[in-house]
N, C-alpha and C positions, 0 to 999 in steps of 0.2 A: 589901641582903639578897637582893631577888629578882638581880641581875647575880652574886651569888657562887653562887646556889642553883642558875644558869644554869652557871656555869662547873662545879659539879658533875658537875652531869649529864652536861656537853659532855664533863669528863675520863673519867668511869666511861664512855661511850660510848666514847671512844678508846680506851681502855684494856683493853674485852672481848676476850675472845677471837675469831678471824675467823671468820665463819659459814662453814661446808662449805656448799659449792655442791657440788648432786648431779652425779654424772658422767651424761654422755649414755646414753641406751639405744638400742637399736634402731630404726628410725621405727614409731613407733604403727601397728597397724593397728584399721581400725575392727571395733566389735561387730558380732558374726552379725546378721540382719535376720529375724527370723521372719514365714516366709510362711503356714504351716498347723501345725497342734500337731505339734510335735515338729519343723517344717525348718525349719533355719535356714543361710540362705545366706549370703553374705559378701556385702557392698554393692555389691563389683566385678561379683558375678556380676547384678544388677540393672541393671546401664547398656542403654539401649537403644539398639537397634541403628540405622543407615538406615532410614527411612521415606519413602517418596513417597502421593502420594494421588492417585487417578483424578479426573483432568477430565473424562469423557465420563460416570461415575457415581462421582459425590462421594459424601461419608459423607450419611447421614441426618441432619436436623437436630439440632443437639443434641450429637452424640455426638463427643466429642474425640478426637483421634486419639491423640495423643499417651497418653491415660487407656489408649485399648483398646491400646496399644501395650505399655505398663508392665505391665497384666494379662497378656495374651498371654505376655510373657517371665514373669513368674512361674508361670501358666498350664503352661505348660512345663517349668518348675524341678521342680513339684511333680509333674507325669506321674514325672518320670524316677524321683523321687524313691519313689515308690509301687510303679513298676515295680521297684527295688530294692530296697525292703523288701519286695515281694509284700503289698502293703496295701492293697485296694481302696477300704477305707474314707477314703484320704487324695484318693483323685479326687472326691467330691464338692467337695471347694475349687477344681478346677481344671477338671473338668467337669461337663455337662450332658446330656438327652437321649439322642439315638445316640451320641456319642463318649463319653459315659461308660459305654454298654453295649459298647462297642467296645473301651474299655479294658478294663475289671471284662472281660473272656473273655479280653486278651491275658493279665493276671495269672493267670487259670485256667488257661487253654494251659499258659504256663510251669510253674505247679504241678504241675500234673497230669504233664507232659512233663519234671522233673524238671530245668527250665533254671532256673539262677540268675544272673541280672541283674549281674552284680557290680561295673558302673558305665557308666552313659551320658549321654553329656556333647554339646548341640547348641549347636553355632557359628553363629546365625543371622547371616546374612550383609545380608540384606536383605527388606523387609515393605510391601507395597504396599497400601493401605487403599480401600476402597470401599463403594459398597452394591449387591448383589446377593439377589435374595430366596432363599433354601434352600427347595428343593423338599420339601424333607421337615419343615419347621417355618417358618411364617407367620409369627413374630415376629422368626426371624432375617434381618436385614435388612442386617448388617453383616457384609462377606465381606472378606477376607485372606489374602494371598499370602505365604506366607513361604517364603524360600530359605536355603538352608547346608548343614550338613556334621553327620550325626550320627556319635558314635562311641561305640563302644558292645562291652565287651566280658562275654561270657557264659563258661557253663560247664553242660555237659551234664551230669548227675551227679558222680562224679568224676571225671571225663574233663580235657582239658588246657584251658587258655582260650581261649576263641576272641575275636580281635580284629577289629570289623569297623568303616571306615569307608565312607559312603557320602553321598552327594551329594543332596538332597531338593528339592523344590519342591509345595507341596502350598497347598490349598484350602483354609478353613477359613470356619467363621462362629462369630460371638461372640455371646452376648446379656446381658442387665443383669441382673443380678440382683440384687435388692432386697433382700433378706437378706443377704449378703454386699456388698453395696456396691461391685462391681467386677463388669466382664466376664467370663463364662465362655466358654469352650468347647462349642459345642456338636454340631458336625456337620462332615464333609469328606468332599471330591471331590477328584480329582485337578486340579491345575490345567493 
């Protein structure tokens, strides 16, 4: 009884019809990554770049590099991102301090001046980590060098677009911020 009850099955199994196997699609790409309300970047745009670290002034203890490294490049994401919407409110996620009063006026400039942002996209190339203290804030303690290529193209009113690339190297200092759980931006010098 059960070896005929087996051979039932075994036939009705043979005997279905053939399951459609889905046709291939395109390669997957992954979900957007949200970095602050409403930006959402694509995972690629997350990778981090080269880093070296100063021997003669290593990072402060504690503090990883590789962590301040990951902030920084989202740090950034979210600048450009703000500057395009004209949204000052979106730098608080990305800064602190003087570079967030630095920012919060470039977005008024542009307002005011009737410049529209219309996309800026930075290539960092490379990011050198250390600690150096910011003469203008006591707790920043971790200084960074970041290089690349900003590109960035605007629009005067209704004027034509302008396209600019240029070449960067600048100063910067991070600090922890405990509400947010990541490095911010908080100050720069030239380097």
């Amino acid at each position: 009884m059960v070896g005929s009850g087996l051979v039932v099955v075994w036939t009705a199994a043979c005997a279905s019809a053939p399951a459609k196997i889905p046709s291939a699609s395109a390669t997957p790409t992954a979900a957007p990554t949200t970095i602050a309300p409403g930006v959402a970047v694509s995972p690629s745009e997350l990778t981090l770049p080269p880093y070296t670290l100063s021997t003669s002034n290593p990072l402060p203890a504690g503090v990883s590099a590789q962590r301040v490294v990951k902030d920084v490049v989202i740090d950034d994401l979210i600048e450009n991102a703000a500057l395009e919407r004209r949204d000052p409110g979106l730098l608080a996620y990305s800064d602190t301090g003087d570079l967030l009063q630095a920012e919060q006026q470039e977005i008024s400039t542009n307002t005011s001046g009737n410049i529209k942002v219309l996309s800026i996209r930075d290539n960092i190339t490379s990011i050198q980590l250390g600690s150096k203290a910011d003469p203008n804030n006591s707790s920043a303690q971790t200084a960074i060098i970041v290089q690349g290529t900003e590109i960035r193209e605007q629009r005067t009113g209704s004027g034509p677009r302008d396209h600019t690339s240029r070449q960067f190297q600048v100063l910067l200092w991070v600090v922890w911020s405990p509400a947010d759980s990541r490095y911010l931006l908080c100050d720069t010098a030239n380097a």
